[in-house]
ZAMI-28875 format. One record per residue (C-alpha): x, z, y; residue in three letters. Coordinates in steps of 0.1 Angstrom, whole numbers, plus 2048, in hexadecimal, padded with zeros to 3 digits. Layout:
XZYALA/...
REM end
This chain:
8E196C9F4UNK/8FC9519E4UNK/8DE9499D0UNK/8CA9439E9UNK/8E192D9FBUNK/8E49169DCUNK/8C39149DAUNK/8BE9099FDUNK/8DC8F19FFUNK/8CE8DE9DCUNK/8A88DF9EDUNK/8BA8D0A0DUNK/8CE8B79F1UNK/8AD8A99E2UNK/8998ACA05UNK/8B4896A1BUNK/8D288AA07UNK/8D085FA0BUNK/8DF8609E5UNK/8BB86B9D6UNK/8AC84F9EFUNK/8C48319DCUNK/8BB8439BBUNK/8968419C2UNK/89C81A9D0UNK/8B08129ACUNK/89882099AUNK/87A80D9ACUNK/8907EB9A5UNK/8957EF983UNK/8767F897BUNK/86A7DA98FUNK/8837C697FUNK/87B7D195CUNK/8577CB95FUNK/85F7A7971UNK/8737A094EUNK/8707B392EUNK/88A7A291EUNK/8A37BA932UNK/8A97CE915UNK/8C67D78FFUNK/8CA7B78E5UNK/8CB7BE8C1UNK/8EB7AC8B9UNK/90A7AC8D5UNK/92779A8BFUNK/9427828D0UNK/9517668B9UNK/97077B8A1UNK/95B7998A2UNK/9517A987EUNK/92D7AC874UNK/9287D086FUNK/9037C4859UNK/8F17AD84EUNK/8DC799861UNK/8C0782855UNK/8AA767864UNK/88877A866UNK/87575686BUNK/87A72D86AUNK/88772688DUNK/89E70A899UNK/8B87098A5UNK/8CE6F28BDUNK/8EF6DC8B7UNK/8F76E08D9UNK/9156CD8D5UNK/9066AC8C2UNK/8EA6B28DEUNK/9076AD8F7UNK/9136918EFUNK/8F467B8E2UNK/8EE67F909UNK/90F678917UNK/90A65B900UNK/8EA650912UNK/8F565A935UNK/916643930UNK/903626923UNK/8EC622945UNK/8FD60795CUNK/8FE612980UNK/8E6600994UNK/8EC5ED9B2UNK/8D25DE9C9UNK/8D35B69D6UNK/8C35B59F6UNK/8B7596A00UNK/8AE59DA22UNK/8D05A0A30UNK/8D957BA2CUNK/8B7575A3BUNK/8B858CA59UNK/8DB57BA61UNK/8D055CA5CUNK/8AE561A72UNK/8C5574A8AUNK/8E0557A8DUNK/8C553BA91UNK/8B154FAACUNK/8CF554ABCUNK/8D752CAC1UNK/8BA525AC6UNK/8B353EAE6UNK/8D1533AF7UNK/8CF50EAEBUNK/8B250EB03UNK/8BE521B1CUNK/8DB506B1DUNK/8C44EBB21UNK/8AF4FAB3BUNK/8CA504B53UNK/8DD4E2B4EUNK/8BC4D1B55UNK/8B84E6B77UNK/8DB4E4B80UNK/8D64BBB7CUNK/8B84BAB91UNK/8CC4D3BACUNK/8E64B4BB0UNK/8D149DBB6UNK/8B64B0BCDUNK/8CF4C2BE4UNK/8DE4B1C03UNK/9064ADC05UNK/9154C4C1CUNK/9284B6C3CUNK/94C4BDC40UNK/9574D8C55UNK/9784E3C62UNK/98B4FAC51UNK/98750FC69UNK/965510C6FUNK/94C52CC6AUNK/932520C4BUNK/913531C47UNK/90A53CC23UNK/8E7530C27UNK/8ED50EC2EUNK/902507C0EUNK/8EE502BEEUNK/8F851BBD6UNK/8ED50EBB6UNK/8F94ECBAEUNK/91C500BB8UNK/91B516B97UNK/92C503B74UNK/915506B59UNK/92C51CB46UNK/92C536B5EUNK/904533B5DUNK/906536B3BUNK/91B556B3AUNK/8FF564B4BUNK/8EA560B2AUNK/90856FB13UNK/8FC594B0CUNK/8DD582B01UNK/8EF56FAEAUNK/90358FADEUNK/8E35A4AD9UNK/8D3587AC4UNK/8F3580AB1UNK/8FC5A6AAAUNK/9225A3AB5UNK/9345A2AD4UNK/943583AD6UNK/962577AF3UNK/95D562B10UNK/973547B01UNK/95A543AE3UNK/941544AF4UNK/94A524B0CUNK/953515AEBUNK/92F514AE3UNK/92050AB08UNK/9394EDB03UNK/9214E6AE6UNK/9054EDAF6UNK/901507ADBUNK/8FC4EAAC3UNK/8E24ECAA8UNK/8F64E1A91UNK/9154FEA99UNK/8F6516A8CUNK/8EF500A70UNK/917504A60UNK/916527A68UNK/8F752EA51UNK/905514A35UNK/92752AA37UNK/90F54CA34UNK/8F8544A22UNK/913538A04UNK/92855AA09UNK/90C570A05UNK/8FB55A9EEUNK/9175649D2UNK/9135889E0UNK/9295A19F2UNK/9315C99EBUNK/9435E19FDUNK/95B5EA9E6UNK/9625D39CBUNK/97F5E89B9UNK/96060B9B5UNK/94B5E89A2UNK/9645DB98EUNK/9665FF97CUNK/9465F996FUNK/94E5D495EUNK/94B5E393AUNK/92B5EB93CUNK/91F5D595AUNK/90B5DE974UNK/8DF5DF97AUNK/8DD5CA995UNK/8BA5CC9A5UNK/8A95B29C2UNK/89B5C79D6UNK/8815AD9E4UNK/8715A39C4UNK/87C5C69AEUNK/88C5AE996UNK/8AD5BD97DUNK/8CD5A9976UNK/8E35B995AUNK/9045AA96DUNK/9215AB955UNK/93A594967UNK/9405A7986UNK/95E595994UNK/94457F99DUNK/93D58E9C1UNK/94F5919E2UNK/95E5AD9F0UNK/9625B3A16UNK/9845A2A16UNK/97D58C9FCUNK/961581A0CUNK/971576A31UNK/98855DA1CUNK/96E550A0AUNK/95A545A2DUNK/97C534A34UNK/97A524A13UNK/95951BA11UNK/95E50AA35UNK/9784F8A2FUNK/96A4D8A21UNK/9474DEA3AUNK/95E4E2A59UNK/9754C4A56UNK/9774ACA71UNK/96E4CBA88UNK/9874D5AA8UNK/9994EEAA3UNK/98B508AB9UNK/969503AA8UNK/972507A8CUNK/98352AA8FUNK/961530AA0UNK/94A52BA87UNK/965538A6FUNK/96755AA83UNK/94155BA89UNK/93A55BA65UNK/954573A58UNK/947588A74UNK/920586A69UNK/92B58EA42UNK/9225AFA37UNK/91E5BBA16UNK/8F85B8A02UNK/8FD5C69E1UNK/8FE5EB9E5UNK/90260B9CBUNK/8E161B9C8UNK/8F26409B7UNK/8D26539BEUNK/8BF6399A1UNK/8DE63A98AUNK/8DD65D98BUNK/8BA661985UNK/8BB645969UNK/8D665D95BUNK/8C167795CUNK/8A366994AUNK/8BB65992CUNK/8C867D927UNK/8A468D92CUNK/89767090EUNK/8B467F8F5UNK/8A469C8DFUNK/8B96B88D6UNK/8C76B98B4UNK/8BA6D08A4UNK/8BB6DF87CUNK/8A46FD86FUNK/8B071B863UNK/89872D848UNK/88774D847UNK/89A767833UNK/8C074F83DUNK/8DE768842UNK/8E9763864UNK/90677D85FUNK/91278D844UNK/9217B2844UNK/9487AF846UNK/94B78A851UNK/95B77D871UNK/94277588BUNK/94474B890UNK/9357398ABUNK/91B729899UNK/90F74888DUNK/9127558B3UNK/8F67388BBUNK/8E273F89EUNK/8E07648A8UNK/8D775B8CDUNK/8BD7458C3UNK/8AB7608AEUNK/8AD7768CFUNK/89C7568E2UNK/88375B8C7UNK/87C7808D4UNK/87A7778F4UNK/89A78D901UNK/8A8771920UNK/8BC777933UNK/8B277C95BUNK/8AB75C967UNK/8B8759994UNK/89675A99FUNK/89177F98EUNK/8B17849A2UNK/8A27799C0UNK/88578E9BCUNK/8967AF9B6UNK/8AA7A79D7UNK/8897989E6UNK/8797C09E1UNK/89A7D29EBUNK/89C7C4A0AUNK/8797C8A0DUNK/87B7EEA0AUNK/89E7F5A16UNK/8917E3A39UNK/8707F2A3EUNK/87F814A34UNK/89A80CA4FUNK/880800A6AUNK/85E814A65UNK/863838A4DUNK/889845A52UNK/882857A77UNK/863863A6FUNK/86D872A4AUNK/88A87DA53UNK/87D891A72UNK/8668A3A58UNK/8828AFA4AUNK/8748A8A25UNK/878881A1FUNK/88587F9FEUNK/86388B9F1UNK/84F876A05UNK/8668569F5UNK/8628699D5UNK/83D8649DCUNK/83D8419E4UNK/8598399C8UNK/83F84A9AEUNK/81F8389BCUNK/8348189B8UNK/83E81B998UNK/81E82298DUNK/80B807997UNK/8297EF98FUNK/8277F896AUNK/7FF7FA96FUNK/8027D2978UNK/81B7CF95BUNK/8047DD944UNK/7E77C6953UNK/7FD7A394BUNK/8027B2924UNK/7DE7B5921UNK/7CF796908UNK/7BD77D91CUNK/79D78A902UNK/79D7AD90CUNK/7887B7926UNK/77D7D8930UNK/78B7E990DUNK/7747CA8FCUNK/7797AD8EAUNK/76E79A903UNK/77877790CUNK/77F76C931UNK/78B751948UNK/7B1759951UNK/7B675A976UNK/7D375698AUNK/7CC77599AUNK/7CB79B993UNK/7AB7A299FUNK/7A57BB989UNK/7C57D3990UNK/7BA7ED9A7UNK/7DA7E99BBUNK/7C97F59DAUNK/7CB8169CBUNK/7EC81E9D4UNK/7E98189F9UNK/7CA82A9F7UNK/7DE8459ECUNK/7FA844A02UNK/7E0840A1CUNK/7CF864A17UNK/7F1874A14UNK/80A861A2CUNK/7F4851A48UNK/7EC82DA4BUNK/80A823A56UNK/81D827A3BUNK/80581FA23UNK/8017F9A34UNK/8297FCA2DUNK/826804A0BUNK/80B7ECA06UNK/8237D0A0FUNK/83B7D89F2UNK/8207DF9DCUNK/8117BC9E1UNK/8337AE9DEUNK/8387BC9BAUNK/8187B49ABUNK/81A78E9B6UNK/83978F9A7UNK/83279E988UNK/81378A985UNK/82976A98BUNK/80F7639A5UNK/81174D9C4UNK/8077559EAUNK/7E375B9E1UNK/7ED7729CCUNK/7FD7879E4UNK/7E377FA01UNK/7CB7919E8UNK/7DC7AF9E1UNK/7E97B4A08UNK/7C27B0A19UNK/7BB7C89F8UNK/7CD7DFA05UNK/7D17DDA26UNK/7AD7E3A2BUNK/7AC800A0FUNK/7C5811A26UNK/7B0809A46UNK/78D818A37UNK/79A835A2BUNK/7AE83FA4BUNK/7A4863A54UNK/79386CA31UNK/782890A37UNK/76C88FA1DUNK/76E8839F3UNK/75386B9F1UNK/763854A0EUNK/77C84C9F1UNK/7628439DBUNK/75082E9F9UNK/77381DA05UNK/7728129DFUNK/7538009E2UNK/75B7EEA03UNK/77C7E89EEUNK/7617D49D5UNK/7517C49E6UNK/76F7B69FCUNK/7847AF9D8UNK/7647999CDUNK/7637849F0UNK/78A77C9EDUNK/7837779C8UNK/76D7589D2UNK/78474C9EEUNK/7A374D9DBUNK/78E73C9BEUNK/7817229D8UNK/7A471D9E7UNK/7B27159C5UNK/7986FE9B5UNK/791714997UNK/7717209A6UNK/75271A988UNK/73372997BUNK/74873295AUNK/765743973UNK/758750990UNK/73D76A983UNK/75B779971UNK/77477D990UNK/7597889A5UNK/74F7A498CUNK/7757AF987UNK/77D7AC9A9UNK/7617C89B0UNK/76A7DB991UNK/78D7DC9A0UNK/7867E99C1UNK/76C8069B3UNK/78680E99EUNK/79F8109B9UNK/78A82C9CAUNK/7868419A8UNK/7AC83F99DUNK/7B28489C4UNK/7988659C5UNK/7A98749A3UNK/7CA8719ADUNK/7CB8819CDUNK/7C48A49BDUNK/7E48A09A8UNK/7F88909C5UNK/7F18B09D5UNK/7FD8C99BCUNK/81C8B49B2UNK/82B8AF9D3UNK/8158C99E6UNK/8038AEA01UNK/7E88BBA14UNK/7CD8A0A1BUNK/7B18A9A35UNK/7998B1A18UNK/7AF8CBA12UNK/7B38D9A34UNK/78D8D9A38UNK/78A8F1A1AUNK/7A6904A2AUNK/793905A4CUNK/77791AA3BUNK/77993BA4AUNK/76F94AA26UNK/79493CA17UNK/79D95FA06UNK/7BE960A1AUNK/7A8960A3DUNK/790975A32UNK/7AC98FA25UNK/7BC98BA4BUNK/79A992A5BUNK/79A9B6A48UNK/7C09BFA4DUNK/7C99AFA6DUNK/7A79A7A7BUNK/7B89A5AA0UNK/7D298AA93UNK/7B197AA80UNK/7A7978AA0UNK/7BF96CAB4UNK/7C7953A97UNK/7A1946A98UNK/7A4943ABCUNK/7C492DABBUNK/7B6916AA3UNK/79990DABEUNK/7B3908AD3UNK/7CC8F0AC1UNK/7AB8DEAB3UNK/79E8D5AD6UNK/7BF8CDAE3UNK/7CA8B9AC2UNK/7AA8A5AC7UNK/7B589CAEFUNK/7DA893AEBUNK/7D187EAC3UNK/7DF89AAABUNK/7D08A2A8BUNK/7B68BCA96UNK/7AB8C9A77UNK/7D48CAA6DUNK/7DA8E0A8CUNK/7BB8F2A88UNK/7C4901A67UNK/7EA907A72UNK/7DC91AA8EUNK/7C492EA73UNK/7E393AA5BUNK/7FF937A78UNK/80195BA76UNK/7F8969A55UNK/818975A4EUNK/80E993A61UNK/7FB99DA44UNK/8199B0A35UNK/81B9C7A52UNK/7FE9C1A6CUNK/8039E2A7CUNK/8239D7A8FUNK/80C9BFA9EUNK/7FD9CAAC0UNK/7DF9B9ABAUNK/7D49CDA9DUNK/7E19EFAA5UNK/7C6A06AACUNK/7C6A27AC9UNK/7E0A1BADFUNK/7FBA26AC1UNK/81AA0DAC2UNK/82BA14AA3UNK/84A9FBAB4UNK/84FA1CACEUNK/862A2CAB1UNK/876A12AA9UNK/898A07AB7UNK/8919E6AC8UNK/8A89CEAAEUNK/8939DBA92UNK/8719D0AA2UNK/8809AEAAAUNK/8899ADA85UNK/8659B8A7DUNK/85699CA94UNK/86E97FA87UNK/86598CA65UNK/840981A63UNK/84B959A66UNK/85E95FA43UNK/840973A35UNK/828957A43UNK/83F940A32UNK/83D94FA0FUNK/81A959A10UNK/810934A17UNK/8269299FDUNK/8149409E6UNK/7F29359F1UNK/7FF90F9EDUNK/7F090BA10UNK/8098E6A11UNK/8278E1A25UNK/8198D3A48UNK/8088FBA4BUNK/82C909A3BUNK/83F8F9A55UNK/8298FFA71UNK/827924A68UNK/84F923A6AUNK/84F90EA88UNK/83691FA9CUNK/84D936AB1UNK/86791CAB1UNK/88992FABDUNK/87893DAD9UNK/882962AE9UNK/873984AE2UNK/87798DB07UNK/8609ABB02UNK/87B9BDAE9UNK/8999ABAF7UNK/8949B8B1AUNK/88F9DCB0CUNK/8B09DDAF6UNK/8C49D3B1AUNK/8B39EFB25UNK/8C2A08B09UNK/8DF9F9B00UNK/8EB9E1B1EUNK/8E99C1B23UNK/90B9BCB17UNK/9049CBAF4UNK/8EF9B7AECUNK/8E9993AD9UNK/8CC97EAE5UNK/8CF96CAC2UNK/8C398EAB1UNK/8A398AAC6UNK/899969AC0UNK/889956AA3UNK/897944A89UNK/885924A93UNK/884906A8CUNK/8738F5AABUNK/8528E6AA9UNK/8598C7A95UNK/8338B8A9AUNK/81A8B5AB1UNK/8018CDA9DUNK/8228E4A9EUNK/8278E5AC3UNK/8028E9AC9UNK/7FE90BAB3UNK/820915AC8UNK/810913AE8UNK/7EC91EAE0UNK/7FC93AACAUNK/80D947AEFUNK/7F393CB03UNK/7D7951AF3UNK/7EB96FAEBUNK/7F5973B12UNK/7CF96AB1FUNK/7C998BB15UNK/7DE99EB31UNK/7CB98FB4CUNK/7B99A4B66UNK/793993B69UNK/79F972B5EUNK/792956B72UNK/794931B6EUNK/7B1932B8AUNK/7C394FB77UNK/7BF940B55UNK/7C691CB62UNK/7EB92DB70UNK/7F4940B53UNK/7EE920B3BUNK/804909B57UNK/81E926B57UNK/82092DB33UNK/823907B29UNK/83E901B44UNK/84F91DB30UNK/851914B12UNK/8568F3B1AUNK/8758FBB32UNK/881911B15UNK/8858EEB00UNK/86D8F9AE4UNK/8598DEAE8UNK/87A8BFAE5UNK/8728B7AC0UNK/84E8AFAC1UNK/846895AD3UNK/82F8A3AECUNK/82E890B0DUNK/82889FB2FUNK/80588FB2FUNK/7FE8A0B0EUNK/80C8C4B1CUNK/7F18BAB3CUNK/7D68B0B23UNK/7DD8D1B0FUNK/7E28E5B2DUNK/7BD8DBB39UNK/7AC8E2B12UNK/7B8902B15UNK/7AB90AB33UNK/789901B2DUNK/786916B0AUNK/796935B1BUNK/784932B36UNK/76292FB1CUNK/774952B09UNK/778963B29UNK/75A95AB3EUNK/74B972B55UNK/735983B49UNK/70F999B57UNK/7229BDB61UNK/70E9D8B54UNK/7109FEB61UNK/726A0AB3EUNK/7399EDB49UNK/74C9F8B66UNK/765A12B55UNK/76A9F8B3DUNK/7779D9B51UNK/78C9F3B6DUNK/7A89FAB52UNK/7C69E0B4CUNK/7C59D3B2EUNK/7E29D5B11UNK/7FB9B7B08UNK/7E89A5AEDUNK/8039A1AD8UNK/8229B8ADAUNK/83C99BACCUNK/830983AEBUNK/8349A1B04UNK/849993B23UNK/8619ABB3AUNK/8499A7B54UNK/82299CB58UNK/818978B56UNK/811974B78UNK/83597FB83UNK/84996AB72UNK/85594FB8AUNK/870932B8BUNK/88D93FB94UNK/8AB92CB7EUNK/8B9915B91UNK/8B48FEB72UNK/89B8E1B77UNK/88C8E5B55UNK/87F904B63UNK/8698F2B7CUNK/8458F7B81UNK/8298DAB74UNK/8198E5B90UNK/7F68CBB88UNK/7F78D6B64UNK/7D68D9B52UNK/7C38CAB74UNK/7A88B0B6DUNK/
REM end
């Protein structure tokens, strides 16, 4: 018993402990990783500089290698010896210069036209009489015109004046220049003072330029593209330096001027100043760049058969350099980031579809780590099936020296094999998961770009689409031909899209595109057989087979228990038409409802159903020991399946079919004899577990159903239709039915299956004169484990409990 507790806690270990779900996703990344870079391997010779050579170690060819040192600096030499470049530009003195004279100009005109009107306002408008001071005056008979000064005309015009000159400029300046009438020749000092300033030229920051006077400076026009090599760089003005020069340089142009136009036109043109020469760092830097791109490394040749390191001697750093470069030779670098990237590109990848889509639904099968030991295997497969494909010489060609045109493109990998494999074993869903991943992998171990991918996911996903619901061998082989013929279509897009399409290229990609996706469907049709037997899948090829009545483990239940072979032929009509209503698996539930019971094979004469002459060997037995006996023949269904490999949807569904539901028959009949006191309702009730699945729940209420259709007096329609409603509500107030997922509609749309087959069993029938004896007797329990305390038709609600509440419109059209 320990032993078998060990056993079952290391089964539960593998089937559900999240460590073997990590180990599985490490392994899958580093196999991924090692086929994205082969050089991931243990290097030949791991010294650090002052370790001692433990042998010999010769150069096994000429190779080169690097003074990285003398490399160095031959291009710090060049990148010290560009001059930083710094762009003139010309159009700054002409903008301000353009800007200044539109400026006059505007208001120059302006001035003349209002002091023409107000002139002609003087002379045209009459002189107004005098009045008493105290006299009311009415604002329309005074002019109001020839009232307002020209300067507070002209103040009028002074944002114009502003937006033309760029500045803001006071009120006092600016009556300065309507005394002048904004004088041409105010306009023409100003540019004469500018123009000279920027003329010599002005930075921003004259101390950053003088750092560069040993070298000089590029300086470059940027109107006519013309270079200056500029040694002298004291030369220009900087922002300060600059606004004493306009003083300077006005000095001798301003004399004889009043004083308040001169600090005018001084103050204007320190204000209109502003730096022309500029630092351009993104050329310097790139000029920098190129000189050091234009120095070749040093480099000195080491000779085939040199010693690199002798036995005994003290490991140097030149000799460290030497010995990486003969493991550059061999190809062994190091991971570059974008490997990195990838590997966490697929790991997150994986960890979040895992997450999102497959955790609740493994995990409720209670087996997940196999099914992600599935899809870990199928992964790794075809990732070191592509990495095999890119070692392949670009002259080898179906196991021929062939030559070909190298393509961008894997057509040729039968990728779409391993959804179609995941397809027929895990569903569709899953399989246009795994597809994802697998698409991911082989783009990147191709070193392919987005058509790459596109290819291999439309591969795919349509391999999983056509060979959804795969009943019968040769739809493999026909999915695998539609596979073909799609691979050659994309083949010419993909060749299209990227410009390589020719008469030399496309015939080829065409052909191995098709030879790719027939060869999908043949690796896919062989595998699945081995799939099977290794992690014991059952595909619905295999249930079909097992659906032959003529399997030897039916054939040996119709001779020993031919009532349970009955009643178990009977249930799978049932679950099949009912499956097919609510969107099970029919033929799944069909064959669970075939085997659900052929753990009565061991003893079927405990069984009501095949006990012969009214003899009940249970009437013996103390009512315990026939509970044990019933409870028993889950385990024995168990094993025998197992032994039959019958595949472990049918295994649990022959442990799940009874769920943890009550053997009232037994239970009722030990209160009887002992008390109700003495006795525990555990003893009499199965192990369970609950129906986990659809297909599960359905064999649990056709097994029920059926088994009790047989105590009905003359079953009619309306009999039938009340025993199906009241068993269901049972078992479904019971909580058998919490873990499957059946809705209320589906209980309804099984409810009304039911009916109509067991109404088709037990239709009425022509009554013949031997007849009548027959049909006036009450007929036995049909099965003595499903035997309730009291008739069918007597059992009503009475638990206050709501679960226990009628569907009183169950199974009604």
């Amino acid at each position: 018993m320990i032993r078998d507790r060990k056993k079952k806690s290391i089964d539960r270990f593998f089937s559900l402990s999240p460590h073997i779900r990590w180990a599985l996703l490490a392994l899958i990344v580093a196999i991924f990783a090692t086929g994205l870079y082969p050089g991931l391997v243990i290097k030949k010779h791991r010294y650090a500089i002052g370790d001692v050579a433990k042998t010999d170690i010769k150069a096994e060819e000429d190779f080169f290698i690097e003074d990285k040192a003398a490399t160095e600096a031959n291009r710090r030499k060049a990148v010290d010896g560009v001059a930083t470049v710094h762009d003139l530009n010309p159009k700054i003195l002409k903008g301000t210069v353009d800007r200044l004279t539109e400026a006059f100009d505007r208001l120059r005109a302006i001035y003349e036209k209002e002091a023409s009107q107000l002139e002609t306002n003087w002379r045209t408008s009459p002189v107004p009489l005098p009045t008493p001071d105290d006299a009311p005056v009415d604002p329309d008979d005074v002019p109001d015109l020839p009232r307002v000064p020209l300067k507070e005309r002209m103040l009028a015009h002074k944002g114009l004046f502003e937006d033309l000159f760029g500045a803001p400029i006071s009120n006092g300046a600016f009556s300065i220049l309507t005394e002048h009438g904004f004088s041409q020749d105010i306009a023409r000092l100003l540019t004469t003072i500018i123009t000279q300033v920027l003329s010599t030229g002005v930075v921003a920051n004259k101390e950053i330029l003088l750092r560069e006077s040993e070298k000089g400076i590029t300086l470059r026009n940027l109107e006519t593209l013309t270079e200056t090599h500029v040694l002298n760089l004291k030369q220009f003005y900087g922002p300060d330096q600059a606004k004493t020069m306009v003083r300077v340089v006005g000095d001798p142009i301003l004399k004889g001027k009043n004083y308040a136009l001169l600090n005018l036109i001084v103050d204007f043109s320190q204000r209109m100043i502003q730096p022309n020469i500029t630092a351009n760092s993104h050329e310097t830097e790139a000029r920098k760049k190129a000189a050091a791109e234009k120095i070749k490394p040093v480099l000195y040749m080491i000779k085939k058969g040199e010693m690199l390191l002798r036995e005994g001697e003290r490991v140097t750093a030149l000799q460290i350099r030497k010995l990486n470069a003969v493991e550059d030779q061999a190809d062994a670098h190091r991971v570059p980031l974008a490997g990195s990237g990838a590997v966490a590109l697929l790991t997150a990848i994986l960890i979040i579809q895992y997450q999102v889509r497959l955790k609740g639904r493994m995990e409720s099968a209670n087996y997940a780590n196999k099914d992600l030991l599935f899809l870990s295997c199928i992964m790794v497969a075809f990732i070191i099936v592509v990495k095999i494909s890119t070692t392949l010489p670009d002259a080898w060609f179906l196991g021929m020296a062939l030559s070909h045109p190298v393509s961008p493109v894997g057509f040729g990998i039968p990728l779409a094999a391993g959804a179609m494999i995941v397809c027929l074993f895990m569903g569709r869903e899953t399989a246009l998961i795994f597809a994802l991943a697998l698409a991911l992998c082989a783009s990147m171990l191709l070193q392919g770009s987005l058509e790459t991918f596109i290819f291999f996911i439309l591969s795919c996903t349509m391999a999983s689409w056509w060979l959804q619901d795969c009943r019968e061998r040769k739809i493999i082989i026909k999915t695998g031909a539609k596979l073909g013929v799609l691979n050659a279509f994309l083949a010419v897009v993909i060749d299209v899209y990227l410009g390589t399409a020719s008469w030399a290229t496309l015939p080829f990609d065409v052909t191995i595109a098709f030879l790719g996706g027939i060869g999908a469907g043949i690796i896919t049709a062989g595998m699945a057989p081995v799939v099977e037997m290794v992690f014991r899948y059952t595909t619905d090829i295999t249930l079909l087979e097992l659906a032959n009545l003529d399997q030897p483990i039916l054939r040996r239940l119709m001779l020993e228990a031919p009532g349970t072979y009955h009643h178990s032929v009977v249930v799978g009509s049932l679950v099949e038409a009912a499956a097919t209503e609510i969107g099970a698996n029919p033929i799944l539930a069909k064959v669970c409802g075939y085997y659900h019971d052929i753990g009565k094979l061991k003893q079927p004469l405990y069984f009501i159903e095949n006990q012969a002459n009214g003899r009940n060997k249970h009437d013996k037995l103390a009512p315990s020991m026939s509970a044990l006996i019933l409870i028993a023949h889950v385990k024995n269904g168990v094993e025998i399946a197992r032994d039959h490999k019958l595949g472990q949807s049918i295994i649990d569904t022959i442990q799940q079919h009874h769920g943890s539901s009550l053997i009232s028959y037994f239970f009722e009949k030990a209160k009887t004899v002992k008390g109700a006191d003495a006795v525990n309702i555990d003893d009499f009730r199965y192990p369970g577990p609950r129906p986990q699945t659809r297909e599960a729940g359905l064999v649990m209420l056709a097994d029920i159903v059926e088994a009790a259709s047989r105590t009905l007096e003359n079953p009619t329609p309306s009999r039938i239709q009340g025993l199906v409603q009241n068993l269901i509500n049972k078992v479904f107030s019971d909580g058998q039915l919490d873990h499957c997922e059946l809705t209320l509609k589906d209980l309804h749309l099984i409810a009304r299956s039911f009916n109509k087959i067991l109404n088709g069993i037990h239709h009425h029938r022509i009554e013949y004169q031997d007849s009548a004896s027959i049909t006036s007797g009450k007929a036995k329990n049909g099965s003595v484990d499903r035997k309730p305390a009291k008739p069918p038709q007597a059992v009503r609600t009475k638990n206050p409990d709501d679960r226990q509440a009628h569907f009183k419109r169950l199974g009604l059209s």
